[in-house]
KOLNUMAR-881550 format. One record per residue (C-alpha): residue number from 1; residue in one letter; x, y, z. Coordinates in Angstrom, 1 decimal, padded with zeros to 4 digits. Example, Ala and Ser with C-alpha at 12.3 -4.5 7.8 and 13.67 -1.06 7.14 Angstrom:
BEGIN
R  nr rest     c1     c2     c3
R   1    A  012.3 -004.5  007.8
R   2    S  013.7 -001.1  007.1
***
This chain:
BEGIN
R  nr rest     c1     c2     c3
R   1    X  018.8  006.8  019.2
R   2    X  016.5  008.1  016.4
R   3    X  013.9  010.9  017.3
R   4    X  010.4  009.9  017.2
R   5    X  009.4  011.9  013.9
R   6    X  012.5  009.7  012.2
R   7    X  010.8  006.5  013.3
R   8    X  007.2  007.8  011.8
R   9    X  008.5  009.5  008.7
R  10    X  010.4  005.7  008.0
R  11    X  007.0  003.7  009.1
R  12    X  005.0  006.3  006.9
R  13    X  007.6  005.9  004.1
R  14    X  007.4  001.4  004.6
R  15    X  003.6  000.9  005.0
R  16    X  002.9  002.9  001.9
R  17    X  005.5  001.3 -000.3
R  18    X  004.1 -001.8  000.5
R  19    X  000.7 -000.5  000.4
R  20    X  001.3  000.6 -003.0
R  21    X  002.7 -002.4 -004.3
R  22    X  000.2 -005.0 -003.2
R  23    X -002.7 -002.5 -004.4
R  24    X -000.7 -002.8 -007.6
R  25    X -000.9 -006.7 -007.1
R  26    X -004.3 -007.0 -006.8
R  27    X -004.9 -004.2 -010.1
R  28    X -002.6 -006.7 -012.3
R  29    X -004.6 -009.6 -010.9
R  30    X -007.8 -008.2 -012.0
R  31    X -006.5 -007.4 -015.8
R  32    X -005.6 -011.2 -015.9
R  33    X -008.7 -012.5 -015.0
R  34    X -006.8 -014.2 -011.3
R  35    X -007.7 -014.3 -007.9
R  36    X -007.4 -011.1 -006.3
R  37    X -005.6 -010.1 -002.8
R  38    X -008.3 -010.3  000.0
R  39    X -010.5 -006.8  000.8
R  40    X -009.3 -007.2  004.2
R  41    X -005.6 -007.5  003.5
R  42    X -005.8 -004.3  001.6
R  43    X -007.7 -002.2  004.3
R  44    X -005.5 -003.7  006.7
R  45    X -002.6 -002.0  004.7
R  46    X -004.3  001.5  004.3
R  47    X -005.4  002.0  007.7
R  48    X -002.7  002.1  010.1
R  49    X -001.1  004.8  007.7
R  50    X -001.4  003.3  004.2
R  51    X -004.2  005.6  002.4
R  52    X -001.7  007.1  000.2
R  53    X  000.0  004.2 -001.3
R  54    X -003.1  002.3 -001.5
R  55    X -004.7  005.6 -003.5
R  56    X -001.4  005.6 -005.7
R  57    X -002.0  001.6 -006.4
R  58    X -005.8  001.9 -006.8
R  59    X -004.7  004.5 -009.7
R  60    X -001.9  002.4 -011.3
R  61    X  000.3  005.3 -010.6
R  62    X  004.0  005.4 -010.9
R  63    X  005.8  007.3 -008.1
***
């Protein structure tokens, strides 16, 4: 059974990937003029453990 620090470390790892990538989502949607991802979707994604991905996507950053 994996530890408990191997379950958050992979959580961490997931919510900010996907974090990350919808911040990117809603950045790209923005340059083309599109309807953008709902405020509440993205600070849905940055709170539970998110910030870092959605600070990387905010940037445009490249990990």
């Amino acid at each position: 059974m994996p530890e408990l620090t191997q379950i958050l470390t992979i959580y961490l790892v997931t919510i900010n990937v996907a974090t990350f990538f919808v911040y990117g989502l809603d950045k790209w949607k923005a340059k083309q003029s599109r309807w953008r991802v709902r405020e509440a979707a993205l600070l849905l994604l940055a709170v539970p453990g998110g910030s870092i991905g959605a600070w990387l996507g905010m940037k445009g950053m490249i990990l």
